[in-house]
C-alpha positions in Angstrom: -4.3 -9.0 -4.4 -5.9 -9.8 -1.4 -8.5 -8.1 0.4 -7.5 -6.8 4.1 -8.5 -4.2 6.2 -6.2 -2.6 9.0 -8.0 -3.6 11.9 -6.9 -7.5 10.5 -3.2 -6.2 10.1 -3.0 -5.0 13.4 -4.7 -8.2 15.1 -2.2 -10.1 13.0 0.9 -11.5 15.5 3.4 -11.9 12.6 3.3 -8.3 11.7 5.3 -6.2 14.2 3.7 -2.5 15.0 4.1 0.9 16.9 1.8 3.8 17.7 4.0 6.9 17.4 1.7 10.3 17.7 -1.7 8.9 17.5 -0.6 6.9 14.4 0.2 3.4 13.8 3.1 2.2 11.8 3.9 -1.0 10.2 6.7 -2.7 9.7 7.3 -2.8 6.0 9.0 -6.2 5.4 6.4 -8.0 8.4 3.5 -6.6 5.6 5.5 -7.6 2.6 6.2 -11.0 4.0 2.4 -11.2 4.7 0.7 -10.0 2.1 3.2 -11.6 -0.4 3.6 -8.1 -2.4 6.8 -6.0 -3.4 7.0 -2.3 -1.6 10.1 -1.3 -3.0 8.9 2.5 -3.7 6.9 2.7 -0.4 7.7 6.2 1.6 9.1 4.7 4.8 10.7 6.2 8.6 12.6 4.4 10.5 11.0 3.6 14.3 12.2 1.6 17.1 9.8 -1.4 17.7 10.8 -3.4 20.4 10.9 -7.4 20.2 11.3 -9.9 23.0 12.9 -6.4 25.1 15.7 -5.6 22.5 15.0 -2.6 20.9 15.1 -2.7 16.8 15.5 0.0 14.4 12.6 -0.7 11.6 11.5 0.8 8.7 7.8 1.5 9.3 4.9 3.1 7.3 1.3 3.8 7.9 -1.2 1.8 6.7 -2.4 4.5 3.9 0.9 4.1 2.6 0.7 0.4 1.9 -2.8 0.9 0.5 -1.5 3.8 -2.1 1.5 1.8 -3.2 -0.4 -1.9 -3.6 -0.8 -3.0 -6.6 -4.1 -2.7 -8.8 -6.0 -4.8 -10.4 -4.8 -4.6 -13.9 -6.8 -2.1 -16.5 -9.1 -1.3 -13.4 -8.7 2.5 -14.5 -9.9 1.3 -18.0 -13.8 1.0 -17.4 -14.6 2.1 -20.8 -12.6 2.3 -24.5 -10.9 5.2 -24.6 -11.7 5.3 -28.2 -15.4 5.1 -27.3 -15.9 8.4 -25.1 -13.7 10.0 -27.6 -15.4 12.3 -30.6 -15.7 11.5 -34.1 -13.1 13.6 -35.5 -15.1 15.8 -38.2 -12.9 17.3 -41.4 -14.1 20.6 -43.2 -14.0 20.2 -47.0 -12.2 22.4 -49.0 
């Protein structure tokens, strides 16, 4: 996964963008095509964006969209054994 900030999307030509209400949206296949990563299950609204004057419909998301739905690294979560923090399970004799 590669490391990348939004102020580097946003200088980034390849990638088209729009600021709608104080907020800017990507477009989702420019940032898949760049980053080389799969957003299938990304939560996505379709913007106009407007390339060499035609106007396009796009599907667009924000940038914390992109960065909840990229992958992780894999067993980040896992720090420490699960088995380790748990307690030793103590049976009462009969």
């Amino acid at each position: 996964m590669k490391k990348i900030t939004e102020a580097m999307i946003r200088k980034e030509a390849t990638i088209n963008k729009i600021q709608f209400d104080k907020e800017w949206f990507y477009a989702v296949d420019d940032v898949a095509d760049f980053l080389n990563e799969d957003f299938t299950g990304i939560e996505t609204v379709t913007l106009p964006i407007i390339i060499d004057g035609e106007s396009y419909n796009m599907l667009c998301a924000t940038w914390e969209d992109f960065e909840r739905i990229r992958q992780k690294e894999p067993l980040e979560d896992f720090r420490g054994s699960v088995l380790r923090n748990k307690k030793p399970l103590i049976r009462k004799k009969k």
